[in-house]
Z-matrix of the N, CA and C atoms (Angstrom, degrees):
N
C 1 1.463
C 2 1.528 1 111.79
N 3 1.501 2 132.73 1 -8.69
C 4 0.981 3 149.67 2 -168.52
C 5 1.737 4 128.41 3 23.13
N 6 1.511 5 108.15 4 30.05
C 7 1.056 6 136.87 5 171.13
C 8 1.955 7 108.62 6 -40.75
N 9 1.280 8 104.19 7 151.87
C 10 1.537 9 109.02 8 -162.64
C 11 1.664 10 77.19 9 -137.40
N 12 2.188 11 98.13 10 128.74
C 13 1.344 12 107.36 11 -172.79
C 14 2.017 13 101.53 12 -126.83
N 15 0.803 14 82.15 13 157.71
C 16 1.803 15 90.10 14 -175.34
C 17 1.441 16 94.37 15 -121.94
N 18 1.562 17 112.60 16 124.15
C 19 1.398 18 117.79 17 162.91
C 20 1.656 19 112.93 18 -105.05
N 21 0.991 20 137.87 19 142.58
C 22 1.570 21 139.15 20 166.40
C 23 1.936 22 114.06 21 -125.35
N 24 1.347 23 112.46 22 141.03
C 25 1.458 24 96.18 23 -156.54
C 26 1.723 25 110.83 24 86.39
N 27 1.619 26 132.98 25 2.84
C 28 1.432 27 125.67 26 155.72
C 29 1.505 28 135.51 27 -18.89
N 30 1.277 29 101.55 28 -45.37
C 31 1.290 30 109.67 29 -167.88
C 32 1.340 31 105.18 30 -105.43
N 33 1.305 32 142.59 31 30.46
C 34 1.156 33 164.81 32 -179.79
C 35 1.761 34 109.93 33 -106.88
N 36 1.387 35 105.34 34 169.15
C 37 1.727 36 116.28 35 -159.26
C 38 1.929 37 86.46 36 -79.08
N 39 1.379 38 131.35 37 -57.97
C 40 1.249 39 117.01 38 176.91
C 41 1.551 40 115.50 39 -68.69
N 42 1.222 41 106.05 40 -42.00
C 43 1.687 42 105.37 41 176.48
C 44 1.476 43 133.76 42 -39.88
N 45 1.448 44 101.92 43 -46.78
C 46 1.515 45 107.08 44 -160.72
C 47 1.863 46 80.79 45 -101.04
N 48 1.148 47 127.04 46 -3.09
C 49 2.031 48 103.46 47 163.17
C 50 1.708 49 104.79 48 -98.99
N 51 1.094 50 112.36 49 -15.32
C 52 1.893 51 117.56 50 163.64
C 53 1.056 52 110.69 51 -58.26
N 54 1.445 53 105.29 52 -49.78
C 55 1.925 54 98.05 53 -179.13
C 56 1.408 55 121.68 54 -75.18
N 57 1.055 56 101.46 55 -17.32
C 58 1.291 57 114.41 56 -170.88
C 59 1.802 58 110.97 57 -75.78
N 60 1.640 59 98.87 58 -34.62
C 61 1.523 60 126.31 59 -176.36
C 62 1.571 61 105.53 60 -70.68
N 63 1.484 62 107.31 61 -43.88
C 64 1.707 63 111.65 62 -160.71
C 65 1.747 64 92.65 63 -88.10
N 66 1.247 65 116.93 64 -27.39
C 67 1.678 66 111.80 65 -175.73
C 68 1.503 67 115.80 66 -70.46
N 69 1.639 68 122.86 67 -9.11
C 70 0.889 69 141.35 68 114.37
C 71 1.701 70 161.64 69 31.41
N 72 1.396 71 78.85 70 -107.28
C 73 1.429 72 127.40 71 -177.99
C 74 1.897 73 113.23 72 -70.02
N 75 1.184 74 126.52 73 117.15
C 76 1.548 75 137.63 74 179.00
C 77 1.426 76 103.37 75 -53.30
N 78 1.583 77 112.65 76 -26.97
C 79 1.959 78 108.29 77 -155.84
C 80 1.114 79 96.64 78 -101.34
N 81 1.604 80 136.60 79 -17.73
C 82 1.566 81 121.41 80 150.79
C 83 1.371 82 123.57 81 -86.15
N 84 0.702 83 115.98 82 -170.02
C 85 1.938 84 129.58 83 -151.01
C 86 1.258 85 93.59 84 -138.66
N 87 1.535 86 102.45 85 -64.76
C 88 1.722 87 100.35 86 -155.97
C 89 1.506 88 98.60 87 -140.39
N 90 1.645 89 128.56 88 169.83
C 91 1.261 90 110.39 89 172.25
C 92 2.059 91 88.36 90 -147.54
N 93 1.523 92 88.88 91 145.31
C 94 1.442 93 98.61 92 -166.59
C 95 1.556 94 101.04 93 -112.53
N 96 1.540 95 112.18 94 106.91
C 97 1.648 96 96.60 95 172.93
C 98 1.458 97 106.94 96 -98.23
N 99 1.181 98 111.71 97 149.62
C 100 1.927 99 126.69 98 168.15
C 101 1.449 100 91.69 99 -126.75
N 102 1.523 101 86.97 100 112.28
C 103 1.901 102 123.05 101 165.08
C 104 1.161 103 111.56 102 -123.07
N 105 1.512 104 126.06 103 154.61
C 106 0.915 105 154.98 104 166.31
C 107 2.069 106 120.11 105 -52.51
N 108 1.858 107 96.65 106 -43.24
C 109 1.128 108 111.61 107 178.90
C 110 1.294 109 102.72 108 -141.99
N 111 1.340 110 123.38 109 145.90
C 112 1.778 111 139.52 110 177.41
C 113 1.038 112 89.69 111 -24.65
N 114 1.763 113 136.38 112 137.29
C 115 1.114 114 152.45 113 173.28
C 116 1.831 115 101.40 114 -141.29
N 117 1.222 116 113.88 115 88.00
C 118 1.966 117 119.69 116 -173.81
C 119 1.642 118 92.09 117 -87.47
N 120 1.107 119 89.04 118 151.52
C 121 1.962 120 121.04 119 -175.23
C 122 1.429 121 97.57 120 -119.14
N 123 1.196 122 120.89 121 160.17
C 124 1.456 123 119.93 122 147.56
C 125 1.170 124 120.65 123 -102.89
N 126 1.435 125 100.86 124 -20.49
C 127 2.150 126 97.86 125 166.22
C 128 1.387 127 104.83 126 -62.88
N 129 1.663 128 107.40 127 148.47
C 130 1.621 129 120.10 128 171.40
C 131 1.208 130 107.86 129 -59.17
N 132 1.784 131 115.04 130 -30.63
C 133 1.561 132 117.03 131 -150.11
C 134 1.479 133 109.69 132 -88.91
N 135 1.706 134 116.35 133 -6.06
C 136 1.217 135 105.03 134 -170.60
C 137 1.999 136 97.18 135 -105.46
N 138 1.310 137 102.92 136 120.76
C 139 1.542 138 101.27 137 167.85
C 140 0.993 139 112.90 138 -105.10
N 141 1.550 140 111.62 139 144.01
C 142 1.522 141 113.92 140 -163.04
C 143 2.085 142 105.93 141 -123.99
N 144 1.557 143 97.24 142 131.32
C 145 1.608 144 98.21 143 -170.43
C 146 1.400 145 117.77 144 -109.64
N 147 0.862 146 132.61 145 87.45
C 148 1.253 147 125.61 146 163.23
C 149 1.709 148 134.17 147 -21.32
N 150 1.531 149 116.95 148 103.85
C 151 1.755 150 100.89 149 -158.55
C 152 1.674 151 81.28 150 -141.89
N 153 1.531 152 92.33 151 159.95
C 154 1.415 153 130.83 152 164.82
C 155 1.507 154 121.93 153 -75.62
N 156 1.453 155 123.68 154 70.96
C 157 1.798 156 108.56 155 -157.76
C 158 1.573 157 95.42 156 -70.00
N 159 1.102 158 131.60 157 9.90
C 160 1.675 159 123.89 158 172.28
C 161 1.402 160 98.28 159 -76.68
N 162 1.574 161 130.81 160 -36.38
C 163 1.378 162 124.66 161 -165.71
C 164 1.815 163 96.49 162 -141.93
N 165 1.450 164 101.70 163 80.13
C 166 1.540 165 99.90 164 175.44
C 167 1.675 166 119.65 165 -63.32
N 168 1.639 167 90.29 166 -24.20
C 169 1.506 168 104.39 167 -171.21
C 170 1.172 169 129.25 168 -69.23
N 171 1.415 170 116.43 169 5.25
C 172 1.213 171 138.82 170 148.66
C 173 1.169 172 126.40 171 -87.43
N 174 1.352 173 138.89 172 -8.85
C 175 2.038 174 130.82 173 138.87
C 176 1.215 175 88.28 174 -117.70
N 177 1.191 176 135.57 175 70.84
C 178 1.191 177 143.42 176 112.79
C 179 1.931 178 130.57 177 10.28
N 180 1.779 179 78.92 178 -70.10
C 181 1.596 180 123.08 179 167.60
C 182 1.350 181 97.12 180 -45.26
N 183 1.160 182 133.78 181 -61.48
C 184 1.602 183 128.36 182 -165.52
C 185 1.029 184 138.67 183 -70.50
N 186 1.739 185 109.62 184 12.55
C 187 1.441 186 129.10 185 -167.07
C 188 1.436 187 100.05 186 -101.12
N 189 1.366 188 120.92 187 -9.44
C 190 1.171 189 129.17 188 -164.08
C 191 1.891 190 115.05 189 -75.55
N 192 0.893 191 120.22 190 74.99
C 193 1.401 192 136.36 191 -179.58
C 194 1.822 193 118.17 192 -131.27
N 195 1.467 194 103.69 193 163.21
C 196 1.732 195 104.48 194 168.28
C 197 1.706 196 101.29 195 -85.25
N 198 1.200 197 136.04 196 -40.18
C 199 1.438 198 121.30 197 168.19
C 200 1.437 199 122.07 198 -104.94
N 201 1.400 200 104.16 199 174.05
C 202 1.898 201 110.73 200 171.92
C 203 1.381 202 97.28 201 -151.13
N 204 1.660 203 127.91 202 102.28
C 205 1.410 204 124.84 203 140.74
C 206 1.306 205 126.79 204 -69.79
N 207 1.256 206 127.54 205 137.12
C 208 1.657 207 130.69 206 -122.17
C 209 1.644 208 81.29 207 -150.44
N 210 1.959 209 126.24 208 63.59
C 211 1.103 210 107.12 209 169.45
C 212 1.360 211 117.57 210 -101.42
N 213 1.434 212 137.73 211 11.41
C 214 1.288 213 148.74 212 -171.74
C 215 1.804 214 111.38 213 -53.08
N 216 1.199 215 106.58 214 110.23
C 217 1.544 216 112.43 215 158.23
C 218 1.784 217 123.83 216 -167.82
N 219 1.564 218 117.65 217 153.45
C 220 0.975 219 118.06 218 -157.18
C 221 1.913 220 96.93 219 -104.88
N 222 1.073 221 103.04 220 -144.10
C 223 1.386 222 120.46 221 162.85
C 224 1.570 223 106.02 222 -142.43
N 225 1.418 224 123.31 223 150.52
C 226 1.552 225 134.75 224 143.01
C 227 1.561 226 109.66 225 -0.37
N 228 1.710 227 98.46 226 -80.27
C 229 1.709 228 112.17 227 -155.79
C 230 1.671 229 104.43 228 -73.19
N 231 1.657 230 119.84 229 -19.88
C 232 1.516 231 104.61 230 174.97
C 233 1.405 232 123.49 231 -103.19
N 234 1.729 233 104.87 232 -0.15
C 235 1.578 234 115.69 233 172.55
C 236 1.478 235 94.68 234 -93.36
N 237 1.748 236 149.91 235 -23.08
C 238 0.406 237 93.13 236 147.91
C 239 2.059 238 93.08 237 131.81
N 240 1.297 239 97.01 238 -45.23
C 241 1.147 240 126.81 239 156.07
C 242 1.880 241 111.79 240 178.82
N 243 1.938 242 101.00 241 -176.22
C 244 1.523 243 88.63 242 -162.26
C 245 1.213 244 118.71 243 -93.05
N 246 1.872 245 110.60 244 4.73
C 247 1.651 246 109.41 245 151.29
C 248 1.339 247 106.13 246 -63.81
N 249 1.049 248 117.86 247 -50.90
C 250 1.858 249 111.51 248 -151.17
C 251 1.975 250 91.86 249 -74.64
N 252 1.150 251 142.38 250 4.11
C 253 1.374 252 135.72 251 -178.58
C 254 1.436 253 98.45 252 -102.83
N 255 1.533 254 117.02 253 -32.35
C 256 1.479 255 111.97 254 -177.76
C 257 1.643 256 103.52 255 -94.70
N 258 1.290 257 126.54 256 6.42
C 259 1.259 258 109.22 257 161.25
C 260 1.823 259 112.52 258 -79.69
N 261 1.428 260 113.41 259 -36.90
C 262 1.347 261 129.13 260 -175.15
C 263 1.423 262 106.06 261 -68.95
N 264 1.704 263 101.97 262 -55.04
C 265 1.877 264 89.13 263 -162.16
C 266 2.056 265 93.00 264 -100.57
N 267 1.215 266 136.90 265 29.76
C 268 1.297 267 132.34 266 112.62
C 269 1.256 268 150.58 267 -153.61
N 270 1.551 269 106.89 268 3.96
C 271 1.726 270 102.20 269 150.74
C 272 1.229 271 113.47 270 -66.13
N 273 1.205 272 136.99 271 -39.02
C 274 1.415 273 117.49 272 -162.41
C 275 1.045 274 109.83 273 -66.37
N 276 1.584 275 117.80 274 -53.66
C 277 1.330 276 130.47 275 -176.67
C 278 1.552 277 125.63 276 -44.87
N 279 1.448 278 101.44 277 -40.57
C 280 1.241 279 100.89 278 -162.63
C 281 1.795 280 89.91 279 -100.81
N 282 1.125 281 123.52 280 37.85
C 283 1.965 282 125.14 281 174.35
C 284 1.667 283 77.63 282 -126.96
N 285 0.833 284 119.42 283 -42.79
C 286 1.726 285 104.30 284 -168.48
C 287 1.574 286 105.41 285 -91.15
N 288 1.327 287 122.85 286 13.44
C 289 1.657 288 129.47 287 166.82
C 290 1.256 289 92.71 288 -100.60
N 291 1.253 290 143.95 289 -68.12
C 292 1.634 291 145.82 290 179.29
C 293 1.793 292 107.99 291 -50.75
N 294 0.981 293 93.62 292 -36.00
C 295 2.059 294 88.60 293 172.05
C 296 1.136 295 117.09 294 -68.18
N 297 1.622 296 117.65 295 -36.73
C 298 1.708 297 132.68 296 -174.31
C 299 1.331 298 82.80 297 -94.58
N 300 1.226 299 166.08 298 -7.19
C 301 1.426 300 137.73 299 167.52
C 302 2.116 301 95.10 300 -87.29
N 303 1.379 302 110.79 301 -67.51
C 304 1.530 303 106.41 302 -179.49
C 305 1.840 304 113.18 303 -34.79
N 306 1.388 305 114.70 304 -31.23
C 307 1.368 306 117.75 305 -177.37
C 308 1.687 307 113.38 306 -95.78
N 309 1.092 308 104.80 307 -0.37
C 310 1.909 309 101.70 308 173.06
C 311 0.939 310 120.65 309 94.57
N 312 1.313 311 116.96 310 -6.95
C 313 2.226 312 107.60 311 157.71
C 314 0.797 313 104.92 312 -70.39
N 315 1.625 314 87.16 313 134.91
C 316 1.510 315 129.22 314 -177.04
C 317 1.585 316 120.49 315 -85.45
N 318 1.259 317 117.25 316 -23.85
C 319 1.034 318 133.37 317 -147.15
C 320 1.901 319 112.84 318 -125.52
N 321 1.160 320 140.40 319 61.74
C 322 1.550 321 127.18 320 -167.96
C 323 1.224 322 91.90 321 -105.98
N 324 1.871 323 102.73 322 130.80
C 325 1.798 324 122.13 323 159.70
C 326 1.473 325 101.28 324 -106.98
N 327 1.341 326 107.06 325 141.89
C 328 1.472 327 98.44 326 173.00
C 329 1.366 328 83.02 327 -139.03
N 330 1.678 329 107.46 328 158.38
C 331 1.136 330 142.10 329 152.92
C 332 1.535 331 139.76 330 -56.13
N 333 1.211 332 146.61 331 70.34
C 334 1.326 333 128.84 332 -127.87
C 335 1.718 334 95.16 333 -130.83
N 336 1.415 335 118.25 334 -125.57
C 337 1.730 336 107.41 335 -156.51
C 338 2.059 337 72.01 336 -161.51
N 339 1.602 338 83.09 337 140.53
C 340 1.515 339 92.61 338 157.56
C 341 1.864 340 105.43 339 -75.95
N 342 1.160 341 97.64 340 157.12
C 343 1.568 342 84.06 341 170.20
C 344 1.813 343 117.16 342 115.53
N 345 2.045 344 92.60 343 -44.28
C 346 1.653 345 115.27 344 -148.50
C 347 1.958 346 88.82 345 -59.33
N 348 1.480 347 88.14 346 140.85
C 349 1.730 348 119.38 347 -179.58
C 350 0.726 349 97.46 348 -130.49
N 351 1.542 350 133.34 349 155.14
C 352 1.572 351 133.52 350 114.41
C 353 1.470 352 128.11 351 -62.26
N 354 1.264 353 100.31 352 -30.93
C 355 1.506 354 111.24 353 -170.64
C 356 1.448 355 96.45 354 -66.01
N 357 1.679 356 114.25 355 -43.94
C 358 1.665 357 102.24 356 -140.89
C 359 1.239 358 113.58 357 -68.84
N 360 1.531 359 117.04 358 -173.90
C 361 1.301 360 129.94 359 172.03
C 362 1.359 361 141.62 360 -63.74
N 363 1.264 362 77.28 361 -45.06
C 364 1.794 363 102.17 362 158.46
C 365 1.144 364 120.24 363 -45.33
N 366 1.496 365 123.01 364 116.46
C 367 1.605 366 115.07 365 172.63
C 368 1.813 367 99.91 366 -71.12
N 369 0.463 368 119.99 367 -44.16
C 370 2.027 369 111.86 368 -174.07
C 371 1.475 370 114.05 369 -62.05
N 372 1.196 371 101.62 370 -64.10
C 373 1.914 372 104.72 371 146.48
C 374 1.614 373 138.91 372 12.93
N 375 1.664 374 77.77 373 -84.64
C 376 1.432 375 121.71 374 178.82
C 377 1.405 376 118.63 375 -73.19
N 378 1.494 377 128.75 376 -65.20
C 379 1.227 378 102.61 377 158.79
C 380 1.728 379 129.24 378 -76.55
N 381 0.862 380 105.00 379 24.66
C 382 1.842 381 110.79 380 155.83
C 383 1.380 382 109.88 381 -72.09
N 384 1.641 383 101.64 382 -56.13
C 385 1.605 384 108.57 383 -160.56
C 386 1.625 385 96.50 384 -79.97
N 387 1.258 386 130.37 385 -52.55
C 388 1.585 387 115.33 386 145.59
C 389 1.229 388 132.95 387 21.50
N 390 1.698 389 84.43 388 -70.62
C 391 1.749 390 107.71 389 -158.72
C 392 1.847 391 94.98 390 -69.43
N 393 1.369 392 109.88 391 -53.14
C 394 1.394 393 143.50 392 178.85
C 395 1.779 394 101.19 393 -25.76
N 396 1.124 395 98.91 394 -57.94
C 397 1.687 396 120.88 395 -162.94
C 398 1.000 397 97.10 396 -77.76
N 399 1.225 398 132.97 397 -56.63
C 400 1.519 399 127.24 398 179.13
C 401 1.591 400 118.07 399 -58.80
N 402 1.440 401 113.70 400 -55.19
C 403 1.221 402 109.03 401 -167.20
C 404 1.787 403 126.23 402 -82.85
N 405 1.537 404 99.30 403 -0.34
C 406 1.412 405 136.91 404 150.36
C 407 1.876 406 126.81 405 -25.50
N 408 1.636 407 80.78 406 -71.92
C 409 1.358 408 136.48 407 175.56
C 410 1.754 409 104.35 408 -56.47
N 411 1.489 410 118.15 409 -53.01
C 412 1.407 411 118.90 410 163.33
C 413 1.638 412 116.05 411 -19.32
N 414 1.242 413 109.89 412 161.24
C 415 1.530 414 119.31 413 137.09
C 416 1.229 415 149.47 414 -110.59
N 417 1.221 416 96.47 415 65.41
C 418 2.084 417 114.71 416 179.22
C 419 1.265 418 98.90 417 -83.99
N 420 1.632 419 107.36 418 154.32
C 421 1.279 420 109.64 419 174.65
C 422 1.770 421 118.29 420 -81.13
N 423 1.559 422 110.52 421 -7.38
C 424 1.205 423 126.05 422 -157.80
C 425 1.470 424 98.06 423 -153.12
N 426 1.715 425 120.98 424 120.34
C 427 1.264 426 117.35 425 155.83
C 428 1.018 427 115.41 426 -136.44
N 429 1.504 428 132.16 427 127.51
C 430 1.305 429 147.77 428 174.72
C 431 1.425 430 142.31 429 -97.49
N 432 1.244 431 130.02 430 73.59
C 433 1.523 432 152.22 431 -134.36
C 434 1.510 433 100.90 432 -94.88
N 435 1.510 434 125.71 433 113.39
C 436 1.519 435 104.44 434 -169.80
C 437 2.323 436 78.91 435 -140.43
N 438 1.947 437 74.99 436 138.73
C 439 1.581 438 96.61 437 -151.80
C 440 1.987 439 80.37 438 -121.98
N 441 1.447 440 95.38 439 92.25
C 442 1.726 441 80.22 440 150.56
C 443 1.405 442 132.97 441 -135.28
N 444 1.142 443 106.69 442 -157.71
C 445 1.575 444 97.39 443 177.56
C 446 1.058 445 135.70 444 -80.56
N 447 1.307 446 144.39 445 -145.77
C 448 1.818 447 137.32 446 170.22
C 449 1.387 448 109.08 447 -31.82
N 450 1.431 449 172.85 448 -170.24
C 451 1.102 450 175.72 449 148.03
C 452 1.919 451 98.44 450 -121.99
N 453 1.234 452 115.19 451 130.76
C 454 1.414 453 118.86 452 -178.98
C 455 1.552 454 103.71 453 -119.38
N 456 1.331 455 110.45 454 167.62
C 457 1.879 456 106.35 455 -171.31
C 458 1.348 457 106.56 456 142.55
N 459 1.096 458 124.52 457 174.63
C 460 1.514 459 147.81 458 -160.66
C 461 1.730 460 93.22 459 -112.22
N 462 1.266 461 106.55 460 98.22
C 463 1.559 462 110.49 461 171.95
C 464 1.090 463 124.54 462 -91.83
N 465 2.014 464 154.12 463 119.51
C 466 0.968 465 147.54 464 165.77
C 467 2.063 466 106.13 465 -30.98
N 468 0.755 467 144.81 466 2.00
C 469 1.389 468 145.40 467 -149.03
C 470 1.371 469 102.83 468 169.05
N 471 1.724 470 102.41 469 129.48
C 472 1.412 471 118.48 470 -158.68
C 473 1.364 472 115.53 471 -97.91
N 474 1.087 473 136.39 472 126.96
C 475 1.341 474 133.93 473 -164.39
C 476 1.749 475 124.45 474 -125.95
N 477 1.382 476 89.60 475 87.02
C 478 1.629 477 99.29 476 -170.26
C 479 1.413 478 125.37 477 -22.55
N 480 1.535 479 108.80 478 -61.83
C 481 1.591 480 125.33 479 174.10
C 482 1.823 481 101.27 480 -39.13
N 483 1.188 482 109.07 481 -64.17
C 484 1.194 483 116.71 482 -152.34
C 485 1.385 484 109.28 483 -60.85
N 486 1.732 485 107.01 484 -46.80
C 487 1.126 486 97.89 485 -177.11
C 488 1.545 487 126.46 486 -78.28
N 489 1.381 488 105.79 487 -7.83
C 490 1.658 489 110.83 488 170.70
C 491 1.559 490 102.64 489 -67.33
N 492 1.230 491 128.84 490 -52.92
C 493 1.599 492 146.14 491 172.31
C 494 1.737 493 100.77 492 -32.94
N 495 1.492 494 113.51 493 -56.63
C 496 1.162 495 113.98 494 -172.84
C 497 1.526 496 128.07 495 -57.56
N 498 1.468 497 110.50 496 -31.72
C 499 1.738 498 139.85 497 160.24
C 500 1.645 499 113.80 498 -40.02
N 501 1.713 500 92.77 499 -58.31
C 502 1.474 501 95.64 500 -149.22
C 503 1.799 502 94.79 501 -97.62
N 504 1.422 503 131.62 502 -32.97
C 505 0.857 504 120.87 503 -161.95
C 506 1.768 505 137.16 504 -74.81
N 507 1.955 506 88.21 505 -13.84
C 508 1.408 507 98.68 506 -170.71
C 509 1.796 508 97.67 507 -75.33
N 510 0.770 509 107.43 508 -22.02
C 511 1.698 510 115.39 509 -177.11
C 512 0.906 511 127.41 510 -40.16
N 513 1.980 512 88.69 511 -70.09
C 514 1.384 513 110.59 512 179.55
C 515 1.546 514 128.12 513 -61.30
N 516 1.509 515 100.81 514 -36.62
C 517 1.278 516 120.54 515 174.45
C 518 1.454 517 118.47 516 -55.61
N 519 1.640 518 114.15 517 -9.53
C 520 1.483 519 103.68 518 -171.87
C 521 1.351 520 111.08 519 -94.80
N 522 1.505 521 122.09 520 25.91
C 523 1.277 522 144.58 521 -177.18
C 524 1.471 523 101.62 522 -102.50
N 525 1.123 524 126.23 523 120.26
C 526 1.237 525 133.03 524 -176.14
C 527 1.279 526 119.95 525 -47.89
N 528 1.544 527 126.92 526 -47.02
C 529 1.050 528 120.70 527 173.16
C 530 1.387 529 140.30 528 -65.00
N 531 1.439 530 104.06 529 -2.30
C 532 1.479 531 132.93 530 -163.12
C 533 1.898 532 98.57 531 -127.06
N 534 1.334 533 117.00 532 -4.40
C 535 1.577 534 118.25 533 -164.00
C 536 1.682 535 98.93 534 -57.01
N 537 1.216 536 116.00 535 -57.86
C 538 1.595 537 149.08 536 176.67
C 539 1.626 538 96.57 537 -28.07
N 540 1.081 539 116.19 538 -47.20
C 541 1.637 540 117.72 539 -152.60
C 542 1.758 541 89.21 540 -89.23
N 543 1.408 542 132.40 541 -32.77
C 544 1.284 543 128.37 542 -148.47
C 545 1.415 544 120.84 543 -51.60
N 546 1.356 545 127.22 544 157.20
C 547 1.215 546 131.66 545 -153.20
C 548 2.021 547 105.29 546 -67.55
N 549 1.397 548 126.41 547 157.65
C 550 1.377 549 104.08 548 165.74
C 551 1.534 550 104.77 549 -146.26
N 552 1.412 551 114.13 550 153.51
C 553 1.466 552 130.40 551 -155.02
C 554 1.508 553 88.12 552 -79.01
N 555 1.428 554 113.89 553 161.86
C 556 1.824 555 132.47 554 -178.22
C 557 1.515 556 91.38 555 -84.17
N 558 1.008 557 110.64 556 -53.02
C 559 1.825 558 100.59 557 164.39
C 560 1.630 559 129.97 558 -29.21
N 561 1.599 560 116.67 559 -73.28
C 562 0.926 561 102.21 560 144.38
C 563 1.477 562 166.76 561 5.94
N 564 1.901 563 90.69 562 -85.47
C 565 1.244 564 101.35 563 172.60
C 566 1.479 565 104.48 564 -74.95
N 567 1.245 566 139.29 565 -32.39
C 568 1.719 567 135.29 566 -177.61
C 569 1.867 568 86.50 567 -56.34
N 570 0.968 569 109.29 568 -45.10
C 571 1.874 570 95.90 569 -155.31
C 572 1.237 571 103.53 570 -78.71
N 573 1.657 572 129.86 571 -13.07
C 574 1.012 573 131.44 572 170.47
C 575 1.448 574 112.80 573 -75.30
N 576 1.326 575 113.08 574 -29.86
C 577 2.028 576 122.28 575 -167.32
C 578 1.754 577 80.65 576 -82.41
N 579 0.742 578 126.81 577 -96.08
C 580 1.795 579 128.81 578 165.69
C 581 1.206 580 108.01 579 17.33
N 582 1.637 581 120.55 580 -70.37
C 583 1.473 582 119.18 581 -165.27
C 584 1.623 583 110.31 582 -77.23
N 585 1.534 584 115.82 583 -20.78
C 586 1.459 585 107.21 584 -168.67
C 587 1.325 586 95.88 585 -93.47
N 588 1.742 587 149.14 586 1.20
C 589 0.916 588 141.56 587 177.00
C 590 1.470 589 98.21 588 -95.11
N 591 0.957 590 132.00 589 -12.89
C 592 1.616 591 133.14 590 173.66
C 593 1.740 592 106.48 591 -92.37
N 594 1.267 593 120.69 592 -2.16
C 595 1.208 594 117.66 593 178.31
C 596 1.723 595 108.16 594 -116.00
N 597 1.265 596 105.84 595 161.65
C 598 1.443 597 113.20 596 164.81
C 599 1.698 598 126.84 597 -79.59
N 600 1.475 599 141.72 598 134.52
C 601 1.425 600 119.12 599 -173.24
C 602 1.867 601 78.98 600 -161.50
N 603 1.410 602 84.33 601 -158.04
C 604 1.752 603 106.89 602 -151.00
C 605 1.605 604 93.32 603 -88.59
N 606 0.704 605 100.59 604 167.09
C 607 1.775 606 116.75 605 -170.18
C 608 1.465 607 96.21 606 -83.42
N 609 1.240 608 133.14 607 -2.51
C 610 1.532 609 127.42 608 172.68
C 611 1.121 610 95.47 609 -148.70
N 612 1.537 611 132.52 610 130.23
C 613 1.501 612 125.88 611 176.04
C 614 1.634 613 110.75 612 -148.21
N 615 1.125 614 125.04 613 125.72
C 616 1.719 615 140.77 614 -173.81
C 617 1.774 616 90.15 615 -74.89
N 618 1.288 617 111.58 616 158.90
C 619 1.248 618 101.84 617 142.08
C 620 1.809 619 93.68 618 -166.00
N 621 1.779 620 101.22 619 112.35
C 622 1.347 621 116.72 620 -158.78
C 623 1.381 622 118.34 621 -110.25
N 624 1.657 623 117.52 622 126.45
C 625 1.721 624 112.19 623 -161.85
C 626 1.315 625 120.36 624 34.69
N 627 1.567 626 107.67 625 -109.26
C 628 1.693 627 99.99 626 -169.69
C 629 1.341 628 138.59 627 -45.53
N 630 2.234 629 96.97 628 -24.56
C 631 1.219 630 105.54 629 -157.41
C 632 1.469 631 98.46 630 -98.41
N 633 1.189 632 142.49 631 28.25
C 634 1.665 633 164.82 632 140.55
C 635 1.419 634 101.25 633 -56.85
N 636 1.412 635 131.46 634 -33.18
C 637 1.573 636 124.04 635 -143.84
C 638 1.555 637 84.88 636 -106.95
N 639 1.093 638 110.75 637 153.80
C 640 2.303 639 118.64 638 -172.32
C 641 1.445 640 68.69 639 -100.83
């Protein structure tokens, strides 16, 4: 199909096994990462751009693809505070969803949070579901919203919470009533974002905890 895909969030726990998934993959062509810092591939097909997400509007030009996987996010403690986390996990995101809609992808998956509200209390939550509402609101012909649980993986940067989460949760989860919620690898979910961009579906599509896992 020789489709041309834009990843953002590369160098991230889903990012960098997405690229790895779509470099791959027969139905892309080429894969375009926008990082922050040099991010090298050894596939030919993945080119990697160096950008300013304070001023996307300057490669503009580079939004220009049939897809956009939209896995970019930080935490609180390495942005820094919880403005500087909601500039990352949704201004950026949602300026580089409006650039890929003005430029003609058809196609945006994003990465999001079981849980994501606007309403809720939760600041992390909240701008998820935020992000959700807004980029909703776009005009893609195709958007693909995938909501799961804990995310597990080998992170450049160590994350206390998570990794205590990672201990206790597979456990619990092996209780049926709790199976649904269980933790899932960035692997995974990349091979899952992978397979639904190779498939046909509804012009708005959830895909919540369990239903993330192939």
């Amino acid at each position: 199909m020789n489709k041309r895909a834009i990843v953002i969030g590369a160098t991230g726990l889903v990012g960098r096994a997405l690229t790895d998934q779509l470099a791959e993959v027969e139905h892309v062509s080429e894969v375009v990462t926008l990082t922050r810092r040099p991010a090298e591939h050894p596939s030919a097909k993945v080119k990697n751009h160096v950008v300013d997400f304070d001023d996307l509007d300057s490669c503009a030009e580079l939004f220009s693809a049939d897809i956009l996987f939209s896995c970019l996010g930080t935490t609180r403690k390495q942005a820094g505070s919880l403005a500087s986390q909601r500039r990352v996990d949704l201004d950026y995101q949602y300026k580089a969803a409006q650039l890929a809609v003005e430029n003609g992808v058809g196609h945006y998956l994003l990465v999001s949070s079981s849980g994501a509200d606007a309403s809720s209390t939760n600041p992390y939550l909240k701008m998820k579901g935020e992000l959700e509402d807004k980029v909703t609101a776009l005009a893609f012909e195709r958007i693909s919203i995938f909501q799961p649980s804990l995310l597990l993986g080998s992170r450049v940067d160590f994350r206390l919470g998570e990794t205590l989460a990672s201990w206790v949760l597979p456990g619990l989860c092996r209780l049926p009533p709790l199976r649904r919620f269980r933790p899932i690898t960035g692997q995974e979910i990349a091979e899952k974002m992978s397979y639904v961009s190779q498939q046909s579906g509804q012009a708005l599509e959830w895909f919540r905890l369990d239903e993330v896992f192939l």
